[in-house]
N, C-alpha and C positions, 0 to 999 in steps of 0.2 A: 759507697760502702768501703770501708777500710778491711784490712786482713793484714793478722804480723804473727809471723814465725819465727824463732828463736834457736839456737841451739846453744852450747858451751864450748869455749875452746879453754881446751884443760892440761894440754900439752905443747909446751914450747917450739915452735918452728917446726910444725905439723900442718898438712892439708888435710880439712874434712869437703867429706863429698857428701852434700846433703840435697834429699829430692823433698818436696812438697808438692799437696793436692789442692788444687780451688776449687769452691764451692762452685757444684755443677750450674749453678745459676750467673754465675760470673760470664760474661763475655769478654768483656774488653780489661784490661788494666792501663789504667792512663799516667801513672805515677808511683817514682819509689823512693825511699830512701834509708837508709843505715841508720842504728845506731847503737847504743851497748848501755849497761850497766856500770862501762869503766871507760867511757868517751875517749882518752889518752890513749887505752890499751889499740883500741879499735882504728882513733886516725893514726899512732905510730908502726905500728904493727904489721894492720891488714890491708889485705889486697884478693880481689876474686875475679870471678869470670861465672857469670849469670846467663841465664837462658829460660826464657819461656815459650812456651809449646816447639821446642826445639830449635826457634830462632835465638842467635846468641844477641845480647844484647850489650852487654861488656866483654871487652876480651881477657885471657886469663892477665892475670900481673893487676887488671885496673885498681888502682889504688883505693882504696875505702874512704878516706878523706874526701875523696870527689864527689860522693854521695852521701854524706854527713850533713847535718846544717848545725847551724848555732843558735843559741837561744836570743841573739840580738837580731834574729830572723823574723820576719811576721809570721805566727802559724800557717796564714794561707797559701806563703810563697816559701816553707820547706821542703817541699816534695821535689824531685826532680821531675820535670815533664815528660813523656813520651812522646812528644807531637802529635801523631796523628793516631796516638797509641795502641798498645800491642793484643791484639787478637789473643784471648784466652785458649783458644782451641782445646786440648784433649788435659788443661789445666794442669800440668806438668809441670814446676820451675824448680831449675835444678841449679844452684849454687856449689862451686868448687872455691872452699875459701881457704887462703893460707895466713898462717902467722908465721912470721922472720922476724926475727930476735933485731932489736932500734935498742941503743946503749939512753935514748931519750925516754924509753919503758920498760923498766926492768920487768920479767913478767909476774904477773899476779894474772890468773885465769878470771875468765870473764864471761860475759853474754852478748852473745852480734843476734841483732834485731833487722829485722828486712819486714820493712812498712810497705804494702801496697795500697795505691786507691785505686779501686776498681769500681767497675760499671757492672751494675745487672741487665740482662736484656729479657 
């Protein structure tokens, strides 16, 4: 099962602090990955620090680029792995994402996308 949550960044060199819920039937999430509306905005730009069910999984700064794939990607190998992947627990995942102003992107607001694959149990 797949699940992807969105918000807008509409303000230049601004953190948003965004919580999402998973479907109570969700256990596990095994894989994630970024993307936008405006692909440039999001690898020049952005950078976060991710947590599900209160384990952090990136630290704050982690660069968005690092979790992006490209379209010269195989669909089945875009996702970043989780290894042994991550316990959905009380389905909580809370992204603190920033934009800082890249002279490589002038800004134009945009949409950051967070792709999970998750497991039902």
């Amino acid at each position: 099962m797949y699940k992807t949550f969105s918000f807008l960044v509409d303000t230049p060199g601004t953190s948003y602090n965004k919580k999402f819920e998973l479907d109570k039937n969700i256990k596990v999430v095994s894989a994630i990955m970024l993307s936008s509306n405006k692909p440039n905005q999001l690898f020049f730009r952005g950078s976060q620090k991710l947590e599900i069910n209160g384990e952090e999984l990136y630290p704050e700064d982690y660069e968005s680029r690092l979790l992006m794939s490209g379209i010269s990607v195989p669909p089945n190998e875009r996702y970043v792995d989780m290894g042994d992947a991550v316990l959905a627990g009380n389905g909580e995942i809370k992204i603190v994402y920033k934009d800082t102003d890249n002279t490589l992107a002038p800004f134009d607001a945009y949409q950051v996308i967070l792709n999970l694959k998750c497991d039902i149990g």
